[in-house]
C-alpha positions, 0 to 999 in steps of 0.5 A: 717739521714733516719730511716734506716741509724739509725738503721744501725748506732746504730746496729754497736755500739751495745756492746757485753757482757759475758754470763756467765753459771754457776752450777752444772755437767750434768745439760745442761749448754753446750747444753744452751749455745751453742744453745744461742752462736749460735743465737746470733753469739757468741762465746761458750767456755766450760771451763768443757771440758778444765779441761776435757782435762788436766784430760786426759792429766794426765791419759796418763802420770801418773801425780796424788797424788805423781808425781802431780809435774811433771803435774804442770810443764807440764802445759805450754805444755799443748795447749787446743783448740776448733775446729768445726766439719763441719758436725754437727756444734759441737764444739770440743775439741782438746789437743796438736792438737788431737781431744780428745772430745770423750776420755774426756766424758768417766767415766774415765776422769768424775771420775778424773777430779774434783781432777784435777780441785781443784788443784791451779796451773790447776785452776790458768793456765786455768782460764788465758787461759779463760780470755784471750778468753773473752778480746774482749767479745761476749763469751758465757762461762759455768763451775763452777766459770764463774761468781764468779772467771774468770768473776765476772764483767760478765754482764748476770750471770746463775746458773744451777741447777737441780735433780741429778737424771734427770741429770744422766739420761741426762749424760746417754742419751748423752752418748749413743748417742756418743756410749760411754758406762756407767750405770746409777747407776755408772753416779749417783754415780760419779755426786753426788760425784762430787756435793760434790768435786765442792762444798767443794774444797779449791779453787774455790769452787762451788757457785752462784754468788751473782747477778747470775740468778737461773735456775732450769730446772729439768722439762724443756725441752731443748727448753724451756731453751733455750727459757728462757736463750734468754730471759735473754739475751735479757733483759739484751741487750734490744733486742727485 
């Protein structure tokens, strides 16, 4: 067997792994995470945006504090998928078919959706749904419990982290960006306010995984961190 046949026989058997990204809201997860997918021809699943859409899910209907029972036997009818928008290549969000990636971005959902996420059956139904999605691997998944409850066995674990400051500043950027109004002083309140909600939750509070990767990108720019997590993902797969 020549080189080349060498080469091609060992890139077919080369195995996928799961990328899990961890860490706190705002803080550039999906924007590393994609980049990487991209790249290395994964799939991206974002796991906030799933919890993002029960949240709308339920503003629409009416579903919290003394009705919460009539969201949980609503789950089952609840269809969350993702879509890819041809003409920027971004993957999107979609509810029962709908195409929700704006709604589930504006303050009202950001200020409801760690309640939502911190309840047992919302957690247990989606996490389901996720595992379900990396059965085959080759996924690139980021939230809060990626490397802790959906997939601790996940061989490359990251945690994300950086100043609630520049992440506000960073939400609010996004935002404009999508046309979607908010302020900066609101958008801060609402990421500290959900540190605490994610950290402190009964279930699936938010935590490094033991053999997760710190990364703390407050002074990192986009390429930078995109540069470091293909790194991290090269090491771990022996890629050159």
């Amino acid at each position: 067997m020549n080189n080349s046949n060498k080469l091609t026989t060992n890139s077919l058997i080369v195995k996928k792994i799961i990328v899990a990204i961890d860490g706190y809201s705002s803080n550039g997860k999906s924007t590393m995470a994609k980049d990487l997918a991209r790249k290395i021809g994964y799939v991206y699943i974002d796991t906030g945006a799933m919890y993002r859409a029960v949240t709308l899910y339920a503003l629409r209907h009416g579903f919290f504090i003394e009705n919460v029972a009539d969201l949980e036997k609503a789950m089952n009818d609840i269809d969350i998928s993702f879509t890819v928008n041809p003409s920027t290549g971004i993957t999107e969000t979609c509810l029962n078919g709908e195409n929700v990636e704006g709604e589930i971005r504006r303050m009202e959902v950001a200020n409801h959706v760690s309640g939502i996420a911190a309840l047992p059956f919302v957690r247990a139904s989606l996490v389901k749904k996720q595992r379900l999605m990396g059965l085959e691997k080759g996924i690139v998944m980021d939230g809060r419990d990626i490397g802790t409850v959906v997939f601790p066995d996940a061989e490359l674990k990251i945690f994300v982290t950086a100043t609630p400051e520049v992440r506000a500043r960073r939400r609010l950027d996004e935002l404009k960006a999508k046309g979607v109004p908010a302020s900066l002083d609101e958008i801060l309140e609402n990421i500290k306010s959900r540190d605490n909600r994610d950290m402190t939750r009964a279930v699936s509070p938010l935590r490094k995984a033991d053999d997760a990767i710190i990364l703390d990108n407050t002074e990192m720019t986009i390429p930078q961190q995109n540069e470091w997590l293909l790194e991290q993902y090269n090491r771990v797969t022996d890629h050159d």
